[in-house]
MIVEXLO-854561 format. One record per residue (C-alpha): x, y, z. Coordinates in steps of 0.02 Angstrom, whole numbers, plus 50000, padded with zeros to 5 digits. Each point is the difference from the previous one (the first is absolute). Layout:
// MIVEXLO-854561
XYZ/...
// end
This chain:
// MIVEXLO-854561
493925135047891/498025007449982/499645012949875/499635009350147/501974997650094/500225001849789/499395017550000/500815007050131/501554994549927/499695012149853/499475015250105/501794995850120/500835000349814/499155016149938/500465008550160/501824994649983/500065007349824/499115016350051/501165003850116/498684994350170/500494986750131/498884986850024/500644997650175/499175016950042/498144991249963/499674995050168/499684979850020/498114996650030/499684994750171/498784986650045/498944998550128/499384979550034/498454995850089/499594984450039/498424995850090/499814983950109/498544988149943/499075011249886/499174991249869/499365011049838/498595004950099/500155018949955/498835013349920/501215001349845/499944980649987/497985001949986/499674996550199/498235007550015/500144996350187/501855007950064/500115017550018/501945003149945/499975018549906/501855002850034/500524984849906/498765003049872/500605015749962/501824992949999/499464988049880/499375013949887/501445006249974/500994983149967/500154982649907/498824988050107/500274981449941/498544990850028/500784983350004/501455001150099/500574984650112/501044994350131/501134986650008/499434994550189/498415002650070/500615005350175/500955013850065/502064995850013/500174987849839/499125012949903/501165013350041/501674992950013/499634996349796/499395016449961/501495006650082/501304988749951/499344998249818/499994982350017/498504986250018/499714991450179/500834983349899/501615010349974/499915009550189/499304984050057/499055007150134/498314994150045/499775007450176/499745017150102/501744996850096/501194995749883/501495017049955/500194999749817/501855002250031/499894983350110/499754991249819/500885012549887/501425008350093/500775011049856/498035007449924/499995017749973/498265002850034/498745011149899/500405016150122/501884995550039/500355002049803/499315018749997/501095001450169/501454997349913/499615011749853/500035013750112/498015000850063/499655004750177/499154981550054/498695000250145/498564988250065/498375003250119/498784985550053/499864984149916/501284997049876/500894987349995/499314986450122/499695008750189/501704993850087/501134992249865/500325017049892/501495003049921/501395013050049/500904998449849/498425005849900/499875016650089/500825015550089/498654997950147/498584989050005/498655001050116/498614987550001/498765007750129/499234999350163/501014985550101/498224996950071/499424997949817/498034996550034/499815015550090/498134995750056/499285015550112/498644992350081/500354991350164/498824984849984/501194995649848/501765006250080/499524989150136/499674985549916/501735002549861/501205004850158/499754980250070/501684990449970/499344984450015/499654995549831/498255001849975/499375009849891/500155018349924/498595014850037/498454999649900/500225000949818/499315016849954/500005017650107/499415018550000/500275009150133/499855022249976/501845002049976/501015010449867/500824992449883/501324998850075/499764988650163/499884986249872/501614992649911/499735006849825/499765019150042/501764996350118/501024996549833/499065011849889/500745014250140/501754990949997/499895000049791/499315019250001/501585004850110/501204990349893/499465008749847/500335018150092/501694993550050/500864992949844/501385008449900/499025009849860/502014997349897/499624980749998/498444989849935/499084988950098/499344981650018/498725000450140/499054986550033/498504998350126/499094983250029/498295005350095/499374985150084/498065000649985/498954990649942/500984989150073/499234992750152/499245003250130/499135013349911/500245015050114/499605016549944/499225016750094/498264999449982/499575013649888/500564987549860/498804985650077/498715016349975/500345001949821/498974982450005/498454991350021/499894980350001/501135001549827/499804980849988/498165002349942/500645006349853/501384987049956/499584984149887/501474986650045/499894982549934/499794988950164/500834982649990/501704995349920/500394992749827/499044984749970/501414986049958/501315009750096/500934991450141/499655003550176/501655007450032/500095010249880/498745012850110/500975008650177/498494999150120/499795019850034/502154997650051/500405012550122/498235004950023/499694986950134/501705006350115/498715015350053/498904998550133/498134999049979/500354988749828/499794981950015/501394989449998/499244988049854/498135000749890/499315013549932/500225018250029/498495004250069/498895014249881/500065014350121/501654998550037/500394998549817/498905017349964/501015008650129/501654993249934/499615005949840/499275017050064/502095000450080/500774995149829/499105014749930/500405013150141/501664994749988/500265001649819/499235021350020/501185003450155/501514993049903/499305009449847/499885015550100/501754997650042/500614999249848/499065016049954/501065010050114/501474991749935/499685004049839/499525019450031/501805001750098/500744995349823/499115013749943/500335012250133/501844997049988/499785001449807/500814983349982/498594989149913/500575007449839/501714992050012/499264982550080/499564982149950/498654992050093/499494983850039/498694994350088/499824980950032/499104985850103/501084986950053/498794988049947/498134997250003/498694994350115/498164987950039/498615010050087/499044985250028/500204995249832/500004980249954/499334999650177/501845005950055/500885013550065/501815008449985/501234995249877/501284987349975/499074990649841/500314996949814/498565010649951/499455015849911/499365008350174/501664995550075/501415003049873/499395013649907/500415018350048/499745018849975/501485006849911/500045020249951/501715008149942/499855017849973/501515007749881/500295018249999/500494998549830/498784987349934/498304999449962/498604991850099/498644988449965/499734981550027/500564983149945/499364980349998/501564995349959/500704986050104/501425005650115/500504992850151/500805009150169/501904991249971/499865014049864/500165013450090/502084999350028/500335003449797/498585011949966/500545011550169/501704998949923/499445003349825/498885013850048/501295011550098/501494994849876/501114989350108/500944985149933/499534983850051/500884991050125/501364987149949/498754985250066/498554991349946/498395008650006/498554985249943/498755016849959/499815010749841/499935020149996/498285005449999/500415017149924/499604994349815/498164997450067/500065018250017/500315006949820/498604983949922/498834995550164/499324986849863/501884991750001/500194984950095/501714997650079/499424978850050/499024987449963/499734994850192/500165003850175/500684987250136/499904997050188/500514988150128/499584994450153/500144983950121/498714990350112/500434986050097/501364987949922/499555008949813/500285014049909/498605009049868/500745007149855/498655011249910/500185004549823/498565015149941/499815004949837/498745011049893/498864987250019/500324985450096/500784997950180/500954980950034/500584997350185/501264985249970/500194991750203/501694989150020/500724993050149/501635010650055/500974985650033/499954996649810/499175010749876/499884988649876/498644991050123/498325008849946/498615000050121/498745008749919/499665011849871/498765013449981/499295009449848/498685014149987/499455009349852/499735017250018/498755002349850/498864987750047/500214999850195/500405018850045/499834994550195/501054984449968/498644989450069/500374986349888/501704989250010/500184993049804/501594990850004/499584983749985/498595003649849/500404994149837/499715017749908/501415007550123/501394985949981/500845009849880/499815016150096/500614990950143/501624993049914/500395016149892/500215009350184/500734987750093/501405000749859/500035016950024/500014997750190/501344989949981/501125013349864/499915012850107/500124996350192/500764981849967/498434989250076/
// end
């Protein structure tokens, strides 16, 4: 129990003893966003390039964490730990098709447990993983457009609408539409209607998973407007860690499914300035999304009585390390913009290490619930709240396979170790990897094998080994 679960305790006891019911405070609702792909590249995160007001001004009035991580840097791993509480070795899913319940039958998810404590539970967009949510988590759960690229323009419909296998439409889009014609203004409609239709007797858990950045970066053109050639302005270290192993880079990953890319080299320059001219649209028409989510809080006079999250499932490579997408070991890839805003709480901002399998015990902690009678592998965050100078961990871990391996990161305050064993037998190590954050903030540099590290290198890799088991 937190100070904070601690201290609501003592109010619940000097109701009691007044002669006031508790039960009559109303339970906090709380209202989850999670974005798709979105990397801390964000005005309150010190982006002098994005244009993102809306979560800026969200962020003013909440705890941002400023090194928060993800436990897999792609899209269903990542979120079948944050919302199971439990790390992708304990779900033991590594892939986008995999049902959580297919590995654990008897989880009570991260939404199912405020279900069952009474809270009205509903989902828009991207939540869990697009086709394998979970009907046990939820009331109703809708994960968007079936069609879920929604492209307007007909020289890219035509090209996406081929069932032959070849490739998608082009990887970016702006076509004069509203909002929304494309995916993300669909579910911020289906999310505003929810909110107008829930029982004002009973809190809510509503969770919305907007899908952009995600690609292909489609977004009405009045967002592409709000730019011009943004990539001038962007300084991005070009070629991967020197020492690191080829595989430990993903080749621009889904990048090269969209038409227009090339299947294998280099991403050419202008394609790459237009890409990154879509990352950054994308990012303001999402923003602007959640801006009229947020003002229908206050409209209904609900935002006083809400927690908020707001979340990226994990991070993402602009051409950085001469790569694109996600799906690596690195900073660009694993870490992620975390805000929680507390109606109760004060706001302001943290470097204290916290990673996203946190989420579970501090969304419990915060609104007063009991934990669930299961492990959760994350600690409450809520402590970070009363001391943002407090840290809650000395390290943040993720996970992730390639090939006939599996990369095991370890990141502390200053050093990040990617430990690579083969999956047949993890006590087979392939390679390990070691940056240091002080001297190399781009981790240009792999150290592991230089005598001035080894003890670096064996103090985490005993750590590694404490806490995950590898």
């Amino acid at each position: 129990m937190t100070a904070y679960t601690k201290f609501y305790c003592i109010i619940s006891l000097v109701m009691l003893m007044t002669g006031c019911n508790p039960k009559s405070t109303p339970n906090l609702n709380v209202l989850f966003i999670i974005v798709d792909d979105l990397r801390p590249e964000l005005g309150c995160y010190g982006s002098t390039i994005v244009k993102s007001p809306h979560i800026d001004k969200l962020a003013h009035e909440s705890l941002v964490f400023d090194r928060a991580y993800c436990q897999a840097p792609i899209c269903s791993p990542s979120r079948m730990s944050f919302l199971s509480g439990l790390r992708p070795n304990e779900t033991t899913i590594h892939d986008n098709n995999t049902p959580l319940r297919q590995t654990i039958a008897d989880i009570i998810t991260l939404p199912q447990h405020f279900k069952n404590h009474g809270y009205q539970a509903r989902a828009f967009g991207k939540v869990f993983h697009q086709g394998i949510g979970d009907s046990l988590s939820w009331d109703f759960y809708d994960d968007g457009p079936k069609h879920r690229s929604v492209y307007q323009l007909y020289e890219n419909t035509e090209i996406n609408d081929v069932k032959d296998g070849s490739k998608r439409g082009r990887p970016y889009e702006a076509a004069e539409v509203a909002d929304d014609y494309y995916t993300d203004g669909i579910i911020l409609n289906r999310a505003l209607d929810a909110l107008d239709s829930f029982d004002t007797d009973r809190p809510f858990f509503l969770a919305i998973g907007f899908l952009k950045p995600h690609l292909p970066f489609l977004a009405p053109k009045k967002y592409w407007d709000l730019y011009d050639n943004p990539r001038a302005n962007y300084s991005r270290y070009d070629e991967p860690p020197i020492g690191a192993p080829h595989f430990a880079m993903n080749n621009a990953g889904e990048l090269r499914n969209y038409y227009g890319v090339p299947e294998e080299g280099q991403i050419p320059e202008a394609l790459g300035d237009t890409l990154f001219h879509g990352y950054m649209a994308c990012i303001s028409y999402m923003d602007a999304q959640i801006g009229k989510l947020l003002a229908k809080l206050e409209e209904l006079h609900i935002k006083e009585n809400t927690v908020i999250v707001l979340v990226g499932d994990h991070g993402y490579k602009l051409g950085d390390f001469n790569d694109w997408c996600k799906d690596t070991h690195y900073e660009f890839d694993t870490r992620v913009p975390l805000i929680i805003h507390h109606p109760h709480m004060t706001s302001g901002r943290t470097s204290s290490l916290v990673e996203l399998v946190d989420l579970y015990p501090t969304l419990t902690d915060a609104t007063s619930l009991p934990d669930p009678e299961q492990k959760m592998s994350g600690k409450s965050l809520m402590q970070i709240f009363e001391n943002n100078s407090l840290s809650v961990k000395s390290a943040a871990y993720s996970q992730r396979p390639r090939g006939i391996l599996m990369g095991f990161s370890i990141r502390t305050d200053r050093f990040r170790l990617v430990k690579w064993v083969h999956q047949s037998d993890y006590s087979t190590v392939d390679f390990i990897e070691l940056y240091d954050y002080h001297e190399d903030p781009v981790e240009s540099l792999n150290v592991a094998d230089s005598a001035s590290y080894l003890s670096v290198r064996e103090a985490m890799l005993q750590q590694l080994k404490a806490e995950i088991g590898v």
